[in-house]
N, C-alpha and C positions, 0 to 999 in steps of 0.2 A: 288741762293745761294745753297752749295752743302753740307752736313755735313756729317762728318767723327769721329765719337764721341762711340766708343765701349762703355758699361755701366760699364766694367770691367776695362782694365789695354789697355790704348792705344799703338800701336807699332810707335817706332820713326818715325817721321816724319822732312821733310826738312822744311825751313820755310814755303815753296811755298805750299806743299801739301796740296789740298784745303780740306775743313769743313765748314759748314755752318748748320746754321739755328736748333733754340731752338727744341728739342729735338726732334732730323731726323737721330741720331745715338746709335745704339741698337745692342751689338752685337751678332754676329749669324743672323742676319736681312741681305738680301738679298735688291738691289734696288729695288722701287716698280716697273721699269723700263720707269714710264711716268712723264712728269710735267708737271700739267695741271696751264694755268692762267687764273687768277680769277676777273681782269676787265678790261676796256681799250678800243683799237683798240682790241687788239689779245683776248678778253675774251672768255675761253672754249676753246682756242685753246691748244692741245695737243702735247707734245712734246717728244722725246726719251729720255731717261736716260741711261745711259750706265751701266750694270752689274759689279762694280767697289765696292771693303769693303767700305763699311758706306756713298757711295756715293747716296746723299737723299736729293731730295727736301727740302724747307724750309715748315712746313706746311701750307695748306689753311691759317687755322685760325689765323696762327701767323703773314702771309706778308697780310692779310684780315687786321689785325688789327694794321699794320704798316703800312700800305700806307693809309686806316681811319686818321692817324695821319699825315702822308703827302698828303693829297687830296692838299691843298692849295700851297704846294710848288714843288710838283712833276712836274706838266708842267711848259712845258721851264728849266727845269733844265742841269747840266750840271753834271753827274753822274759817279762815281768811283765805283767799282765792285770790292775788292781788294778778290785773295782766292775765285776769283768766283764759282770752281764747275759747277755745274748745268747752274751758271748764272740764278737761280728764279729769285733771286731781282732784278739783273738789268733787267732783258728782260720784269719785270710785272712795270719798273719805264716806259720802255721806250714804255709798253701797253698803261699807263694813261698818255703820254704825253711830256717826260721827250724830251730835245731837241738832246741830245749825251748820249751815256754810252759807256765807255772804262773797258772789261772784263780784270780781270788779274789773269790768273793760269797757274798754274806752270806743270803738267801732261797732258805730249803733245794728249793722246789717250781723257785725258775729253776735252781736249781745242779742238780737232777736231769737236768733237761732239756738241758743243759748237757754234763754228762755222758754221758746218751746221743749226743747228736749226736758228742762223741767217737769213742763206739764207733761210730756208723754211718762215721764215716771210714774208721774205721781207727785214730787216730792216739791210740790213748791209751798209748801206749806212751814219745810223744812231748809229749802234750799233759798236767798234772796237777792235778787239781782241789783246790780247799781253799775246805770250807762256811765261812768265819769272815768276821770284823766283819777291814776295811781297818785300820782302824789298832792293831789289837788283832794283827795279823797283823805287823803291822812291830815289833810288842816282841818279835819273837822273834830267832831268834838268822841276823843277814843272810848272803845267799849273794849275791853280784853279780851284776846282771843288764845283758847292753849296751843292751836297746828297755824301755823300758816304756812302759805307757800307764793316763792315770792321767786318770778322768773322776768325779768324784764329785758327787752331789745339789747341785745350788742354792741356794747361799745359807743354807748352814751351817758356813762357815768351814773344809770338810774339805781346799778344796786345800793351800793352804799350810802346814797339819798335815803331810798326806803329804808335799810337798816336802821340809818340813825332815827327815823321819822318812826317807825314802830316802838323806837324804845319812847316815845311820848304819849306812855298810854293804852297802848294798842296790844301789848304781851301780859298773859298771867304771868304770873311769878316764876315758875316752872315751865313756859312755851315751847316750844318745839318750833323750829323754822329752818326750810329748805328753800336754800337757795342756787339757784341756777345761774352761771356763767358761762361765759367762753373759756377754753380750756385755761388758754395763754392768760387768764387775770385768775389772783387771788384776792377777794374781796379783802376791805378790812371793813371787819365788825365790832359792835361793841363791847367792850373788855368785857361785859357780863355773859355772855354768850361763848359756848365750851365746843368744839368741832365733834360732834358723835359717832358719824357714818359719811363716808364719802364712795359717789361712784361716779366714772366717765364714761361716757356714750358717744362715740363722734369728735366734733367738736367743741363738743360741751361737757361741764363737769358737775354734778348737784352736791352739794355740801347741806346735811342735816345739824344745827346748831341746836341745843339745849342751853336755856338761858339759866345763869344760877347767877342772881344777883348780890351786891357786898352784904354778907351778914347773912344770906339765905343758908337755909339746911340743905346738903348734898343727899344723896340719895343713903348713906351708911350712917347720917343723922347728925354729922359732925356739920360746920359753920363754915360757909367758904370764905 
């Protein structure tokens, strides 16, 4: 996950331009230049980060305490990386186990980078990249995905775009979706989507959504 979050007054951004991860964007801050993961296959494995404004890991402690919350649904998943960045979250889904992750950012010099860190895993066989604009990616034709995670620039109206644009296709039945904000907004999602786990970092908040759609079975087997 890649965050682009100045503490000041952000410069415009396209949809694509990626951002990520509770509170990885400081301005005046410099990349730390590495991203290290933190469990998995790749645990402690260290990665480049490219010299790019506000472009920053997600921290330890925050995807530490977000995949805590998906230990049980991480393996065998089938994982969305929207606004990737860095790609933290997807390359630490696909450390603990995650069966696919499909990266998508829009800034062809981080997507390269990006890319290679693939191939230094290994995992590009597993992992797939795609240079495009976030919501110009979801007109296309959906394949379901169970995790996604979805952090887009500040204060351009892109969450709730994506929100609605995932529910055309793009969610299993049962998905899981994190989403990243500025503290000061509370998205709104689609009525199908239940708020699971929340945490704040800085100033940003991630909010984990479970989708249980009309008529779907809850987890105690009753009908929502």
């Amino acid at each position: 996950m890649t965050r682009r979050r100045p503490a000041s007054r952000k410069p415009h951004r396209s949809a694509a331009t990626p951002t990520k991860g509770p509170g990885r964007q400081n301005a005046g801050r410099r990349a730390p230049g590495r991203l290290r993961l933190i469990g998995g296959e790749y645990r402690r494995r260290q990665l480049p980060v490219l010299d790019r404004p506000g472009l920053r890991p997600t921290p330890d402690r925050v995807r530490e305490t977000l995949f805590n919350w998906l230990a049980a649904t991480t393996p065998g998943a089938r994982v969305l990386d929207l606004f990737a960045g860095t790609g933290a979250l997807g390359l630490e889904a696909l450390s603990r186990g995650a069966r696919q992750a499909v990266f998508v950012e829009h800034d062809a010099r981080v997507a390269r980078q990006l890319a290679d860190n693939l191939a230094t895993l290994g995992a590009t066989e597993r992992g797939r990249l795609v240079t495009a604009d976030a919501l110009a990616f979801l007109t296309g034709d959906p394949v379901p995905f169970s995790l996604v995670f979805l952090d887009p620039p500040f204060r351009q109206g892109l969450a709730e775009a994506c929100c609605d644009a995932l529910e055309d296709g793009w969610l299993a039945e049962d998905a899981l979706i994190y989403v990243e904000t500025e503290s000061v907004l509370t998205p709104e999602v689609p009525v199908s989507w239940q708020l699971h786990r929340e945490v704040r970092a800085g100033d940003s908040t991630g909010r984990l959504y479970r989708r249980h759609p009309p008529g779907a079975r809850s987890p105690d087997g009753d009908a929502c």
